[in-house]
Structures are given as structure tokens and as C-alpha cells.
LUMNU-713037 format. One record per residue (C-alpha): residue number from 1; x, y, z. Coordinates in Angstrom, 3 decimals. Example, Ala and Ser with C-alpha at 12.3 -4.5 7.8 and 13.67 -1.06 7.14 Angstrom:
residues 2
<site><seq>1</seq><c1>12.300</c1><c2>-4.500</c2><c3>7.800</c3></site>
<site><seq>2</seq><c1>13.670</c1><c2>-1.060</c2><c3>7.140</c3></site>
//
This chain:
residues 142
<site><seq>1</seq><c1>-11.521</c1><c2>-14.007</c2><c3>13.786</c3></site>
<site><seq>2</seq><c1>-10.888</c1><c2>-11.258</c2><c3>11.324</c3></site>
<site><seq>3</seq><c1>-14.793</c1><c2>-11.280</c2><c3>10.246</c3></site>
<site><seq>4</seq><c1>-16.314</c1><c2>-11.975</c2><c3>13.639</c3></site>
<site><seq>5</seq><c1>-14.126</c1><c2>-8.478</c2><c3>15.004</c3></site>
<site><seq>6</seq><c1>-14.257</c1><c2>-7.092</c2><c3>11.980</c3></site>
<site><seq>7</seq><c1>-10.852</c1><c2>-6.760</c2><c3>11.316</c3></site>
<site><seq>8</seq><c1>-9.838</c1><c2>-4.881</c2><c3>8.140</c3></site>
<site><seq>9</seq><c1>-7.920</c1><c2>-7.389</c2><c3>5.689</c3></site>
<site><seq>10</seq><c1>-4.330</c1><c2>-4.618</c2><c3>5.233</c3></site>
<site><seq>11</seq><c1>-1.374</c1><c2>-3.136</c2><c3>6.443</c3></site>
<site><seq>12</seq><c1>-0.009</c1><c2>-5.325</c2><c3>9.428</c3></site>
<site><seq>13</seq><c1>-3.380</c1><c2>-7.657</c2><c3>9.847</c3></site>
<site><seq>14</seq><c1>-2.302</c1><c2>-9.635</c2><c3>6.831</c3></site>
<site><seq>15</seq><c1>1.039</c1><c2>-10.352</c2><c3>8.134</c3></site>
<site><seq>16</seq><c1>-0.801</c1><c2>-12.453</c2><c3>10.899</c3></site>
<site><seq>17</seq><c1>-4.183</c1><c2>-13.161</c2><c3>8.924</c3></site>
<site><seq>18</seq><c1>-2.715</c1><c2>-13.466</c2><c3>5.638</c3></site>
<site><seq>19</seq><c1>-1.337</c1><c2>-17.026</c2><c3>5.971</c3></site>
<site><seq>20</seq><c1>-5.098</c1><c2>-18.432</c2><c3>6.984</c3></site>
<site><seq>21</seq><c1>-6.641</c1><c2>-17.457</c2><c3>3.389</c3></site>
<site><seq>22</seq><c1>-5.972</c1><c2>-18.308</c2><c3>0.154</c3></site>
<site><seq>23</seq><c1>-3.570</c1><c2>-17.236</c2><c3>-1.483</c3></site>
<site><seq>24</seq><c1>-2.677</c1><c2>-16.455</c2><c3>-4.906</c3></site>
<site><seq>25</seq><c1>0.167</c1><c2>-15.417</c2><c3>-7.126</c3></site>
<site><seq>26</seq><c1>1.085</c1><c2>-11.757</c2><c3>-7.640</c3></site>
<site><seq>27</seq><c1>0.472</c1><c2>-11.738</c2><c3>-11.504</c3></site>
<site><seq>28</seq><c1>-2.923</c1><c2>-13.526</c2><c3>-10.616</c3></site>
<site><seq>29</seq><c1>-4.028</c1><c2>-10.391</c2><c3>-8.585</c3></site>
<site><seq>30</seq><c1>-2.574</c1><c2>-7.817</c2><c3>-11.040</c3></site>
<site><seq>31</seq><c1>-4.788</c1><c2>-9.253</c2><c3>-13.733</c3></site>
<site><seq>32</seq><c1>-7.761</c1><c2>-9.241</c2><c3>-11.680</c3></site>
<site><seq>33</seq><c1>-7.488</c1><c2>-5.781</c2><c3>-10.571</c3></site>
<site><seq>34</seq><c1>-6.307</c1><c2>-4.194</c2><c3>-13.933</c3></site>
<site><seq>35</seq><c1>-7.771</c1><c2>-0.783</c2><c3>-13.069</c3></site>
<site><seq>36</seq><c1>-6.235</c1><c2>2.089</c2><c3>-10.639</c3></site>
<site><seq>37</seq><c1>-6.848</c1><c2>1.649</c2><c3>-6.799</c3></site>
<site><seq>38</seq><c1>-9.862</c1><c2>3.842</c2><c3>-6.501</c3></site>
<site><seq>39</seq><c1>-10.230</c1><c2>3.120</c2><c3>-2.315</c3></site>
<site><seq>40</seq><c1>-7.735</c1><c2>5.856</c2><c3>-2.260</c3></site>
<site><seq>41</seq><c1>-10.156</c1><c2>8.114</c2><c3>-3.297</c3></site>
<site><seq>42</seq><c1>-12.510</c1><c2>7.315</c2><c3>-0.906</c3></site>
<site><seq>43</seq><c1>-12.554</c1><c2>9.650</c2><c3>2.165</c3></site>
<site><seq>44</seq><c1>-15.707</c1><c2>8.241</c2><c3>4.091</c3></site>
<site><seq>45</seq><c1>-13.158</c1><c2>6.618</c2><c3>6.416</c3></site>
<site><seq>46</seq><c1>-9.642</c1><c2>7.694</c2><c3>6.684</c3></site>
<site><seq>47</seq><c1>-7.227</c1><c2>8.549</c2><c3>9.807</c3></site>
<site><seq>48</seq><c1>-4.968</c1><c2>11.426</c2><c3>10.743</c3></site>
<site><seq>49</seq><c1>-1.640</c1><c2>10.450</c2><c3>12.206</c3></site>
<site><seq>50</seq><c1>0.227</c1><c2>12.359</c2><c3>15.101</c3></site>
<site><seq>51</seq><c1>2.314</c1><c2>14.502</c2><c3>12.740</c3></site>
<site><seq>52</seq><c1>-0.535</c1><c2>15.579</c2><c3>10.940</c3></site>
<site><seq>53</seq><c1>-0.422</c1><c2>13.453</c2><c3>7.750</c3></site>
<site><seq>54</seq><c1>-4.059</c1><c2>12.273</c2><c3>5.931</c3></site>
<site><seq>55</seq><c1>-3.500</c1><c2>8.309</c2><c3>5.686</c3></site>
<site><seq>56</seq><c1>-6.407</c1><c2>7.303</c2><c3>3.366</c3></site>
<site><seq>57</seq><c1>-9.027</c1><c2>4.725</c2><c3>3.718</c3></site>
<site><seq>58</seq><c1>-7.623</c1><c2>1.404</c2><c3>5.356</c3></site>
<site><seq>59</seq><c1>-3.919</c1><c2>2.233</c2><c3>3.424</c3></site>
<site><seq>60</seq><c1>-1.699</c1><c2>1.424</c2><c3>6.880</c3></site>
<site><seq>61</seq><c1>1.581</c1><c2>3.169</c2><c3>5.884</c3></site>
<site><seq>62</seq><c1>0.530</c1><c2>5.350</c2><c3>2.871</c3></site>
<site><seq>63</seq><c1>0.133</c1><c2>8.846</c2><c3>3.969</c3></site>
<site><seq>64</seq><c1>-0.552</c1><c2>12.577</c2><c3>2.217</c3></site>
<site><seq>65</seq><c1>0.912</c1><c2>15.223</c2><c3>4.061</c3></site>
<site><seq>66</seq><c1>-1.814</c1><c2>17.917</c2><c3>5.082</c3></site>
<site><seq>67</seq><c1>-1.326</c1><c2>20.955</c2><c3>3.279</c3></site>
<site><seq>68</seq><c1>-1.062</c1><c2>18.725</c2><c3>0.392</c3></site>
<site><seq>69</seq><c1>-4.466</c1><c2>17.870</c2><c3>0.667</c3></site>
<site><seq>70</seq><c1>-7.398</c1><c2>19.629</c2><c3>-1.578</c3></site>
<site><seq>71</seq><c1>-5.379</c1><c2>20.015</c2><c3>-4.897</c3></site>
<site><seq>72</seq><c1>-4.169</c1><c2>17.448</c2><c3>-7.274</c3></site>
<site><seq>73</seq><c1>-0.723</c1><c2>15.605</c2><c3>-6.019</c3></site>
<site><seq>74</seq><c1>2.413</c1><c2>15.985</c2><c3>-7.557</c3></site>
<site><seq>75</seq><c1>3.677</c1><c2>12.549</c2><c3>-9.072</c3></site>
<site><seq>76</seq><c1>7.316</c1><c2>13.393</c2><c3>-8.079</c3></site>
<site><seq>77</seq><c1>6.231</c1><c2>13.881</c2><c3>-4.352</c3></site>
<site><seq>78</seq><c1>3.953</c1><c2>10.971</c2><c3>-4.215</c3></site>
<site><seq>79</seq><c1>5.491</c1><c2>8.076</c2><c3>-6.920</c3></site>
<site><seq>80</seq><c1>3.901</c1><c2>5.379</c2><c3>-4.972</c3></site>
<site><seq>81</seq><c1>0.417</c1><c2>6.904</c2><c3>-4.667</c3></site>
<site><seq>82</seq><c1>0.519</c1><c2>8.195</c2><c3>-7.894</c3></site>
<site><seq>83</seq><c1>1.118</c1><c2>4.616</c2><c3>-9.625</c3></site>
<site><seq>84</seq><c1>-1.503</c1><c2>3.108</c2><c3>-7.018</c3></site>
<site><seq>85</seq><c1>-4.357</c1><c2>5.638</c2><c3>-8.309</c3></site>
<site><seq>86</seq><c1>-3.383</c1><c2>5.770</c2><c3>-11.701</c3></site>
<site><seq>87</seq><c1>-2.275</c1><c2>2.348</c2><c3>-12.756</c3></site>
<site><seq>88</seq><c1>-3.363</c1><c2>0.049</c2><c3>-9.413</c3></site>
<site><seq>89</seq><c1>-0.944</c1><c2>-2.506</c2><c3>-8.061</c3></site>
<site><seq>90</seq><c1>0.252</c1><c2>-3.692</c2><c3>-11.336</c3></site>
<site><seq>91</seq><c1>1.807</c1><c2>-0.363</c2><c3>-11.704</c3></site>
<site><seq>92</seq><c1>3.177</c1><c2>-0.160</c2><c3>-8.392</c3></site>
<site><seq>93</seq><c1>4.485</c1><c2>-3.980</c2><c3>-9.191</c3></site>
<site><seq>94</seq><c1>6.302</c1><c2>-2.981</c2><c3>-12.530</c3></site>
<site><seq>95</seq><c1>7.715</c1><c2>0.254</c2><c3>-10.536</c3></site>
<site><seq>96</seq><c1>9.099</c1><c2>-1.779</c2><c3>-7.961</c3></site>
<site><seq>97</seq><c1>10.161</c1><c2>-4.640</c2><c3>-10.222</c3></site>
<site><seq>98</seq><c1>11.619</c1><c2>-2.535</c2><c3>-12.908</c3></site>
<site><seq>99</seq><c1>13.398</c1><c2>0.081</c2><c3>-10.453</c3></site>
<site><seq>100</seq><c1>14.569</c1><c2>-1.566</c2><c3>-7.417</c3></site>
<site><seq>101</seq><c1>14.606</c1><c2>-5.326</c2><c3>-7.801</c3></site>
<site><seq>102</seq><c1>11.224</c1><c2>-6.232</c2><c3>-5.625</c3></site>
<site><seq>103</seq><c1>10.773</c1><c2>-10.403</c2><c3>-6.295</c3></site>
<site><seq>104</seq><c1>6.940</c1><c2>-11.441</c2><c3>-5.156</c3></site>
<site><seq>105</seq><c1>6.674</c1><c2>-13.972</c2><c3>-2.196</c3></site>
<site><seq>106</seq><c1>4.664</c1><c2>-17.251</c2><c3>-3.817</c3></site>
<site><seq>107</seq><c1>1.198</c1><c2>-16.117</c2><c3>-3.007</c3></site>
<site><seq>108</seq><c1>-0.922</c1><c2>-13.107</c2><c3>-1.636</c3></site>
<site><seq>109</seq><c1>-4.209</c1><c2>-13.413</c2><c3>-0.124</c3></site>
<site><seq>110</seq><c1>-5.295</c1><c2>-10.129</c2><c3>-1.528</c3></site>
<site><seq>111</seq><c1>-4.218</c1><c2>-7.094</c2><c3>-3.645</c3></site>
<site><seq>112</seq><c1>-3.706</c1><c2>-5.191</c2><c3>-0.670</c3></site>
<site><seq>113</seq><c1>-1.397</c1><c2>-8.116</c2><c3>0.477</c3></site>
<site><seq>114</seq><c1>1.048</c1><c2>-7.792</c2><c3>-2.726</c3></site>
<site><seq>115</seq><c1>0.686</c1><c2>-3.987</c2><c3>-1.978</c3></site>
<site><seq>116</seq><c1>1.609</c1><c2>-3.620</c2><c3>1.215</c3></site>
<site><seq>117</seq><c1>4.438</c1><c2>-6.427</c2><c3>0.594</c3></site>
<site><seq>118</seq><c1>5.448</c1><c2>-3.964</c2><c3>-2.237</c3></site>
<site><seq>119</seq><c1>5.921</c1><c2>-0.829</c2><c3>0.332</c3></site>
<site><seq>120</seq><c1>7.434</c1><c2>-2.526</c2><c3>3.154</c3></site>
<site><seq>121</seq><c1>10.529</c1><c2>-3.763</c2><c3>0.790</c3></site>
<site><seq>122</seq><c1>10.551</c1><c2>-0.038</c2><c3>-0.524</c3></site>
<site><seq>123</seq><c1>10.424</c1><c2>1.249</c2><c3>2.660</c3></site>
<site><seq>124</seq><c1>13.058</c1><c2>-0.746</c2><c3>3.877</c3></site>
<site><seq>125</seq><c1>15.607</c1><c2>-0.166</c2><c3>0.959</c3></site>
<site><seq>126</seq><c1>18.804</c1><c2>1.051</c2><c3>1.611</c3></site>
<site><seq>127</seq><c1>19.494</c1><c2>4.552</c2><c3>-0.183</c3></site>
<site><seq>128</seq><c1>15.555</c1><c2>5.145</c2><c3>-0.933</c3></site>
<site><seq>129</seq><c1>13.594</c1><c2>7.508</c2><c3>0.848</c3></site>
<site><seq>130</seq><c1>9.462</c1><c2>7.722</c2><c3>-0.409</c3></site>
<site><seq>131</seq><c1>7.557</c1><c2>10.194</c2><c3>1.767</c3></site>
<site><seq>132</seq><c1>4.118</c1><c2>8.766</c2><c3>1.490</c3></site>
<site><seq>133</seq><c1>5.609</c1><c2>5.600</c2><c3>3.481</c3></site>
<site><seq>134</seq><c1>4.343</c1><c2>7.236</c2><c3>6.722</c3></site>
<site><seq>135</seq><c1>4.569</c1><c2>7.499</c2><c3>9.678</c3></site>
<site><seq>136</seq><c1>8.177</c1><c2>6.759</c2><c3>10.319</c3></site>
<site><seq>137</seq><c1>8.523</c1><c2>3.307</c2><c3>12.246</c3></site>
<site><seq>138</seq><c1>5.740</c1><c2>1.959</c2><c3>10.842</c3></site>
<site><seq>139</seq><c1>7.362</c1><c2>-0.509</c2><c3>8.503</c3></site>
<site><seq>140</seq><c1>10.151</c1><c2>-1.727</c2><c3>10.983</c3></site>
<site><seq>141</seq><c1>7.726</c1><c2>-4.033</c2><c3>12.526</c3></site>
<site><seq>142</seq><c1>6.971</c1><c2>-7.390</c2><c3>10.628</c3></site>
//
């Protein structure tokens, strides 16, 4: 279904498409995507939420806040998208790892599957607060 509709591989989808692909282990992904996450860079698709925040390419739950937009972001604002861009999702692995405790589930169908497995336990932590987890809600569900 997800290639006959053309449904995009992230965010939420791979909670109910993830299970019907392959999957492979988390260090198995980071080594095959050793580079930063460049589709963040990528603005020929891209959505603005209802509070105003730029959430880039098909990065469900990542979000810039406007009149951050247009100049280069400040890694203390954005941690998350700053490892992501900079170091890809082994960086944002070893964050969450190192800093907070994050243990991989057996097997991801994709880097964006680790990734987005990576924010929802951030987002969901008790005492941590990251501002490019956005909008508000949207990791409750799943």
C-alpha cells in the first residue's frame, strides 16, 4: 500500500508500515548512513504547521520556528537538528544513548525509523523539554 498511495516511509507511517519491511539493526543503519542528514536541507517540499513553525521535508515532528528561518541555527536551540545535519542519525543515536539512556528496539526498517524512534522517547522524557519536537501533541500518539 505505501508505494501504490505513495505514502512517505516517516514520522507515524512507519509505526503502521514499519513492521511489513525489513528490518535491520540500529548500528546497521548508522554505518550505512555515516554522513549528516542532508533531506533537512532540502526545501522543495516542506510544511508549515498551525503555529507557524517550518517542519522540513518529510521530518513529522521536527520543526524550526519561523523567524528562525534564513540564518544559520543555533546548536543550543536546536540540539536535535543540529546533530541530525551535522553528524546524521549516528549522532543523534550517541546523543540520545550517551545523555538520556535511549536502548534501540531490535530492528528498523529505515534510518528515518531509528530517527523518529529516537525523538519520540526524547519527546516523551520526563524533565526534558527540546523545542524542535513540534507541534505539541504530536508524539503522544503511537
Amino acid at each position: 500500500m505505501p508505494q501504490r498511495y505513495w505514502i512517505s516511509n516517516g514520522g507515524r507511517a512507519l509505526e503502521t508500515f514499519g513492521a511489513y519491511l525489513p528490518q535491520k539493526p540500529a548500528e546497521h543503519l548508522i554505518s550505512e548512513h555515516s554522513g549528516g542528514c542532508r533531506e533537512l536541507a532540502n526545501t522543495a517540499h516542506f510544511h508549515i504547521d498551525l503555529d507557524g513553525n517550518y517542519l522540513p521535508g518529510l521530518c513529522a515532528g521536527l520543526a524550526i520556528q519561523r523567524d528562525d528561518l534564513g540564518s544559520p541555527l543555533s546548536t543550543e536551540k536546536y540540539p536535535l537538528l543540529s546533530r541530525l545535519y551535522a553528524g546524521g542519525i549516528g549522532a543523534l543515536f550517541r546523543y540520545a544513548t550517551n545523555e538520556f539512556g535511549f536502548v534501540p528496539a531490535a530492528g528498523y526498517a529505515l534510518k528515518c525509523h531509528l530517527c523518529y524512534d529516537i525523538r519520540h522517547f526524547l519527546a516523551l522524557g520526563e524533565d526534558r523539554r527540546f523545542e524542535e519536537l513540534q507541534p505539541e501533541g504530536h508524539y503522544l500518539y503511537g
